[in-house]
N, C-alpha and C positions, 0 to 999 in steps of 0.2 A: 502560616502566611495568612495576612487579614486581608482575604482579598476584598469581602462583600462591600468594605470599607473605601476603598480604594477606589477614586474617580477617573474615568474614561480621560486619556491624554492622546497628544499627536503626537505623529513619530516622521521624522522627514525620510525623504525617498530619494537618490540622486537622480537624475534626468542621462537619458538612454544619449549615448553621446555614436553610437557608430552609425557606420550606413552599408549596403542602402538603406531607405525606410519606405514600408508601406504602411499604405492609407486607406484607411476604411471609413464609413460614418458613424462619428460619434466617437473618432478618437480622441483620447484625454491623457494627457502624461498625468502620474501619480504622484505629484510632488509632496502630499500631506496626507497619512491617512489615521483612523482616530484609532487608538490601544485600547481593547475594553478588559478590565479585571477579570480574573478567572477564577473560578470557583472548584475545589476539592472534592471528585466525586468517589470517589473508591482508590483503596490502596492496597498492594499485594504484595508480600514480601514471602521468600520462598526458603527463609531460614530465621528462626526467633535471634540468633544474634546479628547484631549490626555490622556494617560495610565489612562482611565476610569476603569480598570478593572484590574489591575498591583497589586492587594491589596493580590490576593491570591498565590504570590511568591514571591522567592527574587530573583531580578534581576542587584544585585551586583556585581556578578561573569560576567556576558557575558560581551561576545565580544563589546569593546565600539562603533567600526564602523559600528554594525551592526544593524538595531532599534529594540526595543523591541516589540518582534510577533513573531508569527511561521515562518517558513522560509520553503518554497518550492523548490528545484533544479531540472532543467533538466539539464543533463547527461550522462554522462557511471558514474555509482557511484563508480566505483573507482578514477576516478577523483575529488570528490564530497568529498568521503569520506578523500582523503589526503586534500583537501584544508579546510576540517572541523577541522581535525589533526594539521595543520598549522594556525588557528584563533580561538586559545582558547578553542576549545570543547575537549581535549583530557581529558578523565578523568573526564568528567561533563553528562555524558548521565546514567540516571539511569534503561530505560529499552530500549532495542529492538529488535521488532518482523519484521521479515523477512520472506518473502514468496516465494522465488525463485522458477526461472524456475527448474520442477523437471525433465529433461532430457527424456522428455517424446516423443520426436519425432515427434509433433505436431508446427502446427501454431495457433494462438493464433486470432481468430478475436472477433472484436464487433458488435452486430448487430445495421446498422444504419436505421433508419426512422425518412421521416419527422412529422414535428407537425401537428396535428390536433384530430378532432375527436375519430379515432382510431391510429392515430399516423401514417397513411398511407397515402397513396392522391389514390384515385379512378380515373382509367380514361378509358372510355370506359367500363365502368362498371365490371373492376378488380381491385384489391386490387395490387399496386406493392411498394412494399420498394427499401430502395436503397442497402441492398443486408450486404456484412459485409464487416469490411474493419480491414485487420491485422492489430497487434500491436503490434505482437513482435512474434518471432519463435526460440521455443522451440527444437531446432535440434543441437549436439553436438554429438561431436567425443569425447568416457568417458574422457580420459585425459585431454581434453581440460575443460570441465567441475568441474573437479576435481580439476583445478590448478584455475579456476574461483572462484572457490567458496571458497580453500582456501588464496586465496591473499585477500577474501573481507572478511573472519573472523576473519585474522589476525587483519586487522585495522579496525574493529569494535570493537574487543577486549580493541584495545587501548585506541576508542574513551569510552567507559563503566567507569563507578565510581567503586572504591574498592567493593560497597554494590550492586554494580548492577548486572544485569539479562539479558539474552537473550535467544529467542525463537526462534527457527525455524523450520521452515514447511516445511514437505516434505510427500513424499509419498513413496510402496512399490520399486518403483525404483532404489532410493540412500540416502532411509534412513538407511541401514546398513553402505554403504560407508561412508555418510555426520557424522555418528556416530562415527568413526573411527578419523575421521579428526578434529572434534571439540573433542574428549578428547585429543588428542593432541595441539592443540591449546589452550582449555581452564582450563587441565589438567584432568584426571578421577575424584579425585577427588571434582570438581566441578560438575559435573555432578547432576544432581537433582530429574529429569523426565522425563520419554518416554510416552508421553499420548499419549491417541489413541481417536482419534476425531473421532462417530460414525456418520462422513456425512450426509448419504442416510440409507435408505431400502432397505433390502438385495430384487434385481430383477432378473427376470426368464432369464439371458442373457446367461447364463454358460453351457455348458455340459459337461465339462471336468475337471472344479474347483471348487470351492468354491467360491460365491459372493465377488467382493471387495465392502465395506461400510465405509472404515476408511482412513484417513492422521494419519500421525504422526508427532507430535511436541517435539523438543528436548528442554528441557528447559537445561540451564546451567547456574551458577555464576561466576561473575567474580574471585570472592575470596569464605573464607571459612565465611564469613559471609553478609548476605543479605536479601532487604528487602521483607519482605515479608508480605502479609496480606492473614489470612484462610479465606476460604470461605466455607459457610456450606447449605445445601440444604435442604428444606423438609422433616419430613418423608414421605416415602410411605403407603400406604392407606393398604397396605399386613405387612407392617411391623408393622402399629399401631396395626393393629387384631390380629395379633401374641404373640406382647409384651407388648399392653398397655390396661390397665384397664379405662375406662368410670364413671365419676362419674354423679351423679342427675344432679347438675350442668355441666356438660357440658365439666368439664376437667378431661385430662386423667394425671393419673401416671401409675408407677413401681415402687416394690422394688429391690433394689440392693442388692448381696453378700458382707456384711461385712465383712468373714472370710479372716485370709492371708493365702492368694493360697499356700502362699510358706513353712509355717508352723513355721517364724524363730520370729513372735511378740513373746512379755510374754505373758503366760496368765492372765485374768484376770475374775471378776464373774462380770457380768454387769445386776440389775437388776433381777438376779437369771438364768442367763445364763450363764456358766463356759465356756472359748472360748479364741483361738488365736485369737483378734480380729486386723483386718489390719489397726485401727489407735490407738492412743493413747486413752487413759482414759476417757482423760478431751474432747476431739474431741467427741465420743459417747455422753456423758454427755451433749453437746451442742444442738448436734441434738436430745438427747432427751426432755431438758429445752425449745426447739423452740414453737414458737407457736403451739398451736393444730393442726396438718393438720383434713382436712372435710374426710378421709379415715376413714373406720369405723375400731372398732377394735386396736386404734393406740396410742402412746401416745407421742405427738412434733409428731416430722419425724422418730421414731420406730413402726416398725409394730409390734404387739404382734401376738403369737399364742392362741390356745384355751385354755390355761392353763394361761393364762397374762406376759407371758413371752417374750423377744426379741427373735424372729426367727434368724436364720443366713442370710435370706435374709429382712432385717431389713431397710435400709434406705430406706427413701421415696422421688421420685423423681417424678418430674413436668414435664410434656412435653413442657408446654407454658412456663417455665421456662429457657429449654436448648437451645441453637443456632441451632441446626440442627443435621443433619450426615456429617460431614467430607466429601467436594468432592475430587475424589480421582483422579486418573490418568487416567480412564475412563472417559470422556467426550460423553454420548451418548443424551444428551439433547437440544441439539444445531442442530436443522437441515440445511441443505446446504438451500441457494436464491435459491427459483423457478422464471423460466421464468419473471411472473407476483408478485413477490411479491412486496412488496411499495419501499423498499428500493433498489430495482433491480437497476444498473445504465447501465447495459448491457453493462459489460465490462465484458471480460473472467476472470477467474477464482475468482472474487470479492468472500471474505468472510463475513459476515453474523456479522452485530455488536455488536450480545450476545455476539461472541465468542473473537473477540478482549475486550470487554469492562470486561468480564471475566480474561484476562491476563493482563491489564493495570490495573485493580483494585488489582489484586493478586501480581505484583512487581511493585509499584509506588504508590505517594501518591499524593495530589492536591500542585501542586510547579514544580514539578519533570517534568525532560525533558525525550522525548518517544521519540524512531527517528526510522523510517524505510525507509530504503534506496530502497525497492521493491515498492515503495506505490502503484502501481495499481490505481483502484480506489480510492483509499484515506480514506479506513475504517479505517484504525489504527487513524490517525492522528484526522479526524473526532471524532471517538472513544474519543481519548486523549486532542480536543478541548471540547468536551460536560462534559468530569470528570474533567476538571479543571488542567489540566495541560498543561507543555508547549510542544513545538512539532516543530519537521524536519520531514521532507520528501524528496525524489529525487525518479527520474524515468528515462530512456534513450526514453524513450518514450514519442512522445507528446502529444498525446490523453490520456492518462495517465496523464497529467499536467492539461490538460483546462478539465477535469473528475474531477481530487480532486478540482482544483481552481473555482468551481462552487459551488461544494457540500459544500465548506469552506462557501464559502458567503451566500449561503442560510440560516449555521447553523448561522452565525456570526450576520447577521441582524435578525433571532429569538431572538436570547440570547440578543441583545442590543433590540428588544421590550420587551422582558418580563424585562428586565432592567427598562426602560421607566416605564411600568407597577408597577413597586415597586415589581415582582414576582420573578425575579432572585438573590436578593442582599440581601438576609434575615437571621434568626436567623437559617433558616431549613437548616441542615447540611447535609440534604439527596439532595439537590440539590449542586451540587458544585458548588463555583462560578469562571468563567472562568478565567486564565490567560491572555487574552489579546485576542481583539476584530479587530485586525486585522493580516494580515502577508503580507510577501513579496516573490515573484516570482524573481528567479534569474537562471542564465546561467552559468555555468562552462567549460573552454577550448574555447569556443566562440563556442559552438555546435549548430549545424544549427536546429532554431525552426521552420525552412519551411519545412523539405524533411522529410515526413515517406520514409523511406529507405522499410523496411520491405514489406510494398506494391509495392513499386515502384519496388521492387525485383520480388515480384509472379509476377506482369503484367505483368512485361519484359520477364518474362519463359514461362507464357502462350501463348504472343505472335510468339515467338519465337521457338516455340516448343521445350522447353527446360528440362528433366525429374531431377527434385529437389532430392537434397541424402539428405538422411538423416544421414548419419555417415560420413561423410568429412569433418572434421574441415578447409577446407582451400577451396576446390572449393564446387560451389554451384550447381555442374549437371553433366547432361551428353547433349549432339546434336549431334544425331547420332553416330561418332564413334570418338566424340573428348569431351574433359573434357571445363567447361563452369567457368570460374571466373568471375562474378559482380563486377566491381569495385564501390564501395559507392558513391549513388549519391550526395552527399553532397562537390563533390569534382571532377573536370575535372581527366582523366588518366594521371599520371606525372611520371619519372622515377623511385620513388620511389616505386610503385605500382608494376612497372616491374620489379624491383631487387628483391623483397618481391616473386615474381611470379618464378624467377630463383633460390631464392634462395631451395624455395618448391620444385620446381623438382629436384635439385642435392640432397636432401634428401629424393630423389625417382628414384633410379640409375634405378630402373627395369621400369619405366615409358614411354612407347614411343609414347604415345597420342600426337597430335597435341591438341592445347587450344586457346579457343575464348575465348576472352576477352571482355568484352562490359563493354561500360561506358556513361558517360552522360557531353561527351565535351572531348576534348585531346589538351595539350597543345605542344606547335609545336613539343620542344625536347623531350617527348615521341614517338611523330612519326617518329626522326630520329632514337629512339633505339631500335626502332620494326626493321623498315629497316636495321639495321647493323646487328643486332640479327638474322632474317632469312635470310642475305644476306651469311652466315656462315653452311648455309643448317643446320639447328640443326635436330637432331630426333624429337622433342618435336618444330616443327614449330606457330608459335604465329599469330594468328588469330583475328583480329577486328570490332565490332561493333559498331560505335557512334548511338544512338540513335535520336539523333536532324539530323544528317546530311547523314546517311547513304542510301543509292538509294534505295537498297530494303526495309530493313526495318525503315527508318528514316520517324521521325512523329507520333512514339507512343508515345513517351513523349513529347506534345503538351499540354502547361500548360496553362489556359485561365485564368484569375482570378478573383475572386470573385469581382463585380461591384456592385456600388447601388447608390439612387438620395435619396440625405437626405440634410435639411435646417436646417440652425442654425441663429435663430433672436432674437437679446436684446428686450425687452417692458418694460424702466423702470427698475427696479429693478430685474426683469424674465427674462429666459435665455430660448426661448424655443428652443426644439429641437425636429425634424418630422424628419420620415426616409416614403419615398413615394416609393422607389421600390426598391428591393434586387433581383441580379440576379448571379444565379450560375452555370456558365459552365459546371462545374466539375459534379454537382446534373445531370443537362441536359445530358452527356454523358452518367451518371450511367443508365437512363431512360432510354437513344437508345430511344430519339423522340428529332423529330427537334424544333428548338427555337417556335415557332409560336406554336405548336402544347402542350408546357408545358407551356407557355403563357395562352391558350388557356382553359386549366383545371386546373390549378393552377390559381386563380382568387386570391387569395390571398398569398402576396410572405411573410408573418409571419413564413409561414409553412416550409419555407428551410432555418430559421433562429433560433439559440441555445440560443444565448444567447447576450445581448446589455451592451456594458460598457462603461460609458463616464467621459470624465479627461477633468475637466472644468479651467485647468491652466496647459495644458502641455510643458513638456520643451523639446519633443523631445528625450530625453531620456528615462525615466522613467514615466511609465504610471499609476498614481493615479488615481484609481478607485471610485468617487465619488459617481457614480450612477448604480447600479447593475439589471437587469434585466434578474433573471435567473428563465424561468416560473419550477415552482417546478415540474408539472405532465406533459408524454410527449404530451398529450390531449392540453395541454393549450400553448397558442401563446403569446409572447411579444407585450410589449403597442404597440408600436412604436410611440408614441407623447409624450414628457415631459419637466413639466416647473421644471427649478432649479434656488437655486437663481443666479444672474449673478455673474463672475468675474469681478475684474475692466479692465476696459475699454483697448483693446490693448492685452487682454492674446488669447491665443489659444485655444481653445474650441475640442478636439480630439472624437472622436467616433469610437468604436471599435465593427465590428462585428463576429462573430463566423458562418458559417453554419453548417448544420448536418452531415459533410462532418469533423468538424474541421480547416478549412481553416480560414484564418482572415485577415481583412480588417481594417486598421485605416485610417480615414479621419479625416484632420485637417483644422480647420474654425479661423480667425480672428474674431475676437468681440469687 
């Protein structure tokens, strides 16, 4: 696919036709929004032969530029979402579960450690981790939030099949609002279920309220019909004692009221029992011609009384015969990841893959494309590779991408062993068998995969003694008695930044703070239009911090990067590849110990490395993942030595590393 080629288009939106509607400031329907080209960043394929596993979909319909596999984007998902709008997927997604920020007023970190033993490094006989590191912050000003969230329901909407479904998560904060907004978006009518996920156990934290233990998920349709599959539970062990009878053998029944509640059947004598019975004639007649049931007293599936007559509670029913009880919109069987549980990937707010595999089973079937534009850690997607279906993802976050793009490969080269095995690919219909055994990693708007911004934001406040608001949609603080704007480190300060900056305070007549601005590089004519700008004495005088260059405070953003001593040698027909030392700055500063001294207790550098990937014919573009080295427990350390077979002679040999940090490193070797 030529995407780099490919010029930025509009893609229309339909306009939210239900009601009610609520009103916020600065609402704006989304009638136009602009597709930007995607670009190829990594590809992972979990079996050297092609669509080995293509058997459980059709893949007629997709996009032809784009190969068949999950596809992953990093993001701002509205950019994600129009350029999916504009290549084919409008009208082809039949479920998605969405898990947005719930305007909670929080930052969002992950806790990171290195590998080992306990997942820590001991030195000097303490236990120290490398601490957490944001991934995204949860802080909005309501309207701002409110016009987020609906500009991306709108074109999810779009992107949904007639039969399709959408879910989404929230919690007590803005799930009355977010309720408001999707019946207008996806009309009341559609509307389906408010389930209440019973999380946690109610704890002793409260004096004043009532325990919270719940999220809420709004389920909606897109139309008035859709797919759906019930799902039915258990009885309970107070319900069988209640209602159901024990027989010798070991199963239980019940009789049923055959009478009609309503009083409107004929009557009739069944048996020598005169009775509006609530089915027909010949119905009774069946169930009493059926085989004997083992109930005593009975004759087919009629219960008699003492006299040999049909009682009114007359048919006879099986327990091990029926489905279950109906699960209802109570969800309280699903509890939240603790700390330690297996599937932990110790990313904030990760949900628990009963509880996805539960809503992918319930709207979707094995073919069916799931796409969740929040993907977090990658539950859904994961979820929707293990049932057999196909799958999108995006994230604006990058630790969120090399999160799911882990967890993918670990599930992906399972399912291709048990492949191998003869165990995945059978007649048992209770395994599904997957869609496709690889996917591809891609970038939307050319959005920079090196800069957490979100971190790079707290340092710089912390450093700077800078107090973070929490309700500012537009600046990020306060220092001392002046307002503080970040401009996005992913981008020197340009005059675009500063007109965006004048034009928020002439939208704040009453404003007469002075405002620092910091950034991460200034390009010359922004620094002439700071100088013109305060050369005009404003009230509102404009203040600057470069961080690389600044006397005072420049030198906090001192980026050293990830180094390592690794060999790549042909033997024949082998292709070996040693990685002999891995060394990370960035880990060294988190510790606040000097080189020598993490040298010095770190005797093995395994331990500051996630995860190993190597592209054994790279083109510099696009990084084919041929060899995956993602240790599954955080206890456990990568090989670091591996024979593959060789390319021919003349390819590029790439090696990619990850530390626990996220930071990546590819080195590229002639062979």
């Amino acid at each position: 696919m030529a995407e780099n080629t490919k010029k930025p288009r509009d893609v229309t939106v339909a306009k939210a036709k239900g009601r009610p509607m609520l009103t916020w400031v600065g609402k704006k329907p989304l009638a136009r929004v602009t597709a930007y080209p995607s670009q190829a960043i990594e590809r992972f394929d979990a079996t050297a032969e092609q669509n080995v596993a293509l058997q459980n979909a059709d893949w007629s319909d997709w996009p032809k530029d784009l190969p068949q596999g999950g596809l992953l984007y990093h993001g701002d998902n509205k950019d994600v979402l129009a350029h999916l709008l504009a290549n084919g997927f409008r009208g082809k997604v039949k479920l998605i579960y969405i898990d947005p920020p719930f305007d909670s007023g929080a930052d969002y970190v992950r806790k990171v450690q290195l590998r080992g033993a306990k997942g820590t490094v001991k030195i000097d006989g303490e236990d120290y981790a490398l601490g957490e590191q944001i991934q995204y912050s949860d802080i909005w000003a309501n309207d701002n939030y409110l016009q987020f969230m609906y500009e991306r329901l709108l074109m999810l909407k779009e992107l949904l099949s007639n039969d399709g479904s959408i879910y989404l998560h929230c919690d007590q904060r803005k799930s009355h609002h977010l309720k408001i907004v999707a019946d207008e978006v996806f009309g009341p009518e559609n509307f389906r279920n408010e389930i209440s996920w019973k999380r946690t156990s109610s704890h002793n934290d409260t004096t004043d309220r009532f325990s919270k233990v719940k999220d809420t998920i709004l389920f909606y349709s897109k139309g008035d019909q859709t797919s759906f599959n019930t799902t039915y539970l258990p009885y309970t062990q107070e319900y069988i004692d209640s209602e159901w009878n024990e027989l010798a053998s070991g199963r239980y029944y019940k009789c049923e009221n055959m009478l009609d509640p309503q009083g409107k059947m004929q009557m009739f004598d069944f048996h020598g029992t005169q009775a509006r019975w609530r089915t027909s004639h010949e119905k009774m007649e069946a169930l009493w011609n059926a085989p004997q049931a083992e109930v005593p007293n009975s004759h087919g599936l009629i219960k008699l009384g003492k006299n040999g007559k049909p009682i009114k509670r007359c048919k006879i029913v099986f327990m091990d015969e029926l489905p279950g009880v109906q699960l209802s919109d109570v969800w309280d069987d699903i509890s939240y990841i603790a700390g330690r549980a297996q599937e932990a990937e110790n990313y904030p707010t990760q949900k628990p893959k009963k509880l996805l595999e539960r809503i992918v089973f319930s709207s979707s079937n094995p073919g069916d494309l799931v796409l969740d534009c929040f993907v977090g850690s990658g539950t859904t997607v994961a979820v929707s590779q293990a049932l057999g279906r196909r799958w999108i993802g995006c994230d604006i976050n990058k630790g969120a991408i090399q999160t799911t793009a882990k967890r993918l490969q670990t599930l992906m080269q399972a399912q291709q062993a048990a492949n191998r095995q003869g165990q995945l690919f059978s007649d048992d219909n209770s395994v599904p068998q997957p869609c496709q055994l690889g996917f591809s990693t891609w970038r939307v708007n050319d959005y920079d995969l090196q800069i957490q911004h979100n971190e790079a934001v707290d340092l710089a406040c912390q450093y700077l003694g800078v107090t973070r608001s929490r309700t500012d949609a537009f600046f990020d603080g306060t220092q001392g008695g002046r307002l503080v704007k970040i401009v996005p480190f992913n981008h020197p300060l340009t005059p675009l930044d500063l007109e965006a900056l004048r034009t928020e305070l002439k939208n704040r007549p009453d404003e007469e703070r002075d405002v620092l601005m910091v950034s991460l590089g200034v390009q010359h004519d922004a620094r002439q239009w700071l100088d013109d700008y305060n050369r005009n004495r404003p009230v509102n005088r404009l203040h600057l911090i470069e961080l690389r260059t600044d006397r005072k405070y420049g030198g906090i953003i001192k980026h050293e990067p990830l180094t390592a001593d690794v060999s790549v040698s042909r033997d024949g027909d082998k292709l070996l590849v040693e990685i002999h030392d891995v060394l990370s700055p960035t880990i060294i500063h988190r510790l606040n110990l000097e080189q020598g001294v993490f040298k010095a207790q770190i005797t093995d550098w395994r331990a500051v490395v996630d995860c190993v990937l190597i592209d054994t014919q790279h083109d510099d573009q696009i990084f084919n993942v041929v060899l995956s080295d993602v240790p599954e427990r955080k206890q456990d350390l990568v090989v670091g030595r591996y024979e593959l077979s060789a390319p021919p002679v003349g390819s590029v040999v790439a090696v990619k590393l990850i530390d626990m940090l996220g930071e990546e490193l590819i080195l590229r070797f002639d062979v």
